[in-house]
N, C-alpha and C positions, 0 to 999 in steps of 0.2 A: 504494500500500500504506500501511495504515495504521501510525504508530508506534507502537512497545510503549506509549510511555503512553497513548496514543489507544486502544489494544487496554485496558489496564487501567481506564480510565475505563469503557467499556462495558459489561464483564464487572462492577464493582461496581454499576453506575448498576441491571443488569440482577439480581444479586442482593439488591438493595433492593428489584425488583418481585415477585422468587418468592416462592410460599406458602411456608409448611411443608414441605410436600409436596415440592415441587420443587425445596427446599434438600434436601430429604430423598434425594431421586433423584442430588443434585450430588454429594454427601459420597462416594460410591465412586467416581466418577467423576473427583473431585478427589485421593483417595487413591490411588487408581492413577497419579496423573502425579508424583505427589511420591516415590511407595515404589519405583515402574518393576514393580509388580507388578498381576496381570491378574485380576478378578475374573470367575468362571463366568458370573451372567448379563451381564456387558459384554461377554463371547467372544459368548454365546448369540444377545446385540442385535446386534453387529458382522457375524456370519453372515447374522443376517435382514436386515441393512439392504443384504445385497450383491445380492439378488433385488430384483425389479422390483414396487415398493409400489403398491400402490393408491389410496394416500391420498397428499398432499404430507407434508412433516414440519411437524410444529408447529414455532410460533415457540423453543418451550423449547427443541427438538432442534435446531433451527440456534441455537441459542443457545451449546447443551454442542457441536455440531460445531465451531463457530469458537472456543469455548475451547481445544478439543485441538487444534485445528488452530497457533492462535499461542500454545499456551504452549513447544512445541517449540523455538522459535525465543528466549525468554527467557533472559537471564543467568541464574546464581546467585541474584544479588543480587537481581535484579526481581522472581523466581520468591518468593523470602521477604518481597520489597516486599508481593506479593499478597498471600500467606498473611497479616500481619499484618495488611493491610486488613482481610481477610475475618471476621479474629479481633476488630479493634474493633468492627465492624457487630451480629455474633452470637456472642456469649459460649456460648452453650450449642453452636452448629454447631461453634465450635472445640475446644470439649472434647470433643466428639465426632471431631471429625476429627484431635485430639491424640489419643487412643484409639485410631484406625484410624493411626496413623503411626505409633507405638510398640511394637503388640502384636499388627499384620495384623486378622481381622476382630475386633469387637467381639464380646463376650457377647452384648449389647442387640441387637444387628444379626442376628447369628446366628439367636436364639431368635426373631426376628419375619418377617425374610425368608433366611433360610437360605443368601445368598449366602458363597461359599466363597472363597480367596481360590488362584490358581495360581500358583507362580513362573518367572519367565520364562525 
């Protein structure tokens, strides 16, 4: 098994490779592990991914599997270790994701993909 910092090495190494896009996809995914609250389409993914796929998952989706996977297992303190990484890397992703930490979903988010937020 690997160790939490071997796990945080990968996870920045690998958001240095996503697009937009796929930081774009991260942001609820990463808000739900910090808030402990459940967004509709992450329920809606979670349901479909328990039926039997036709296709393998892309690299990005084992990428976000093994972030959910080992951020569970994180201190406090490492869990904020990341976040801080994540926030020198991308100033705009974190204001964004200081937005969805603060205030559940965003305006911005709302008005473009409609994801809702549930509490648990």
């Amino acid at each position: 098994m690997l160790s939490t910092e071997a796990q945080m090495r990968y996870l920045i190494q690998w958001f240095h490779e996503w697009s937009d896009l796929q930081r774009s996809d991260f942001l609820p995914i990463m808000a739900e592990k910090y808030t402990n609250k459940a967004y509709v389409n992450g329920i809606v993914n979670s349901i479909a991914n328990v039926n039997c796929r036709e296709k393998p998952m892309s690299l990005f989706e084992c990428r976000v599997k093994l972030f959910k996977e080992w951020f569970g297992q994180w201190s406090t303190e490492q869990k904020e270790n990341f976040l801080k990484q994540i926030s020198e890397i991308d100033t705009s992703f974190a204001e964004k994701l200081n937005g969805e930490l603060r205030n559940g979903v965003s305006s911005e988010a709302h008005e473009t993909n409609g994801d809702a937020v549930l509490e648990d």
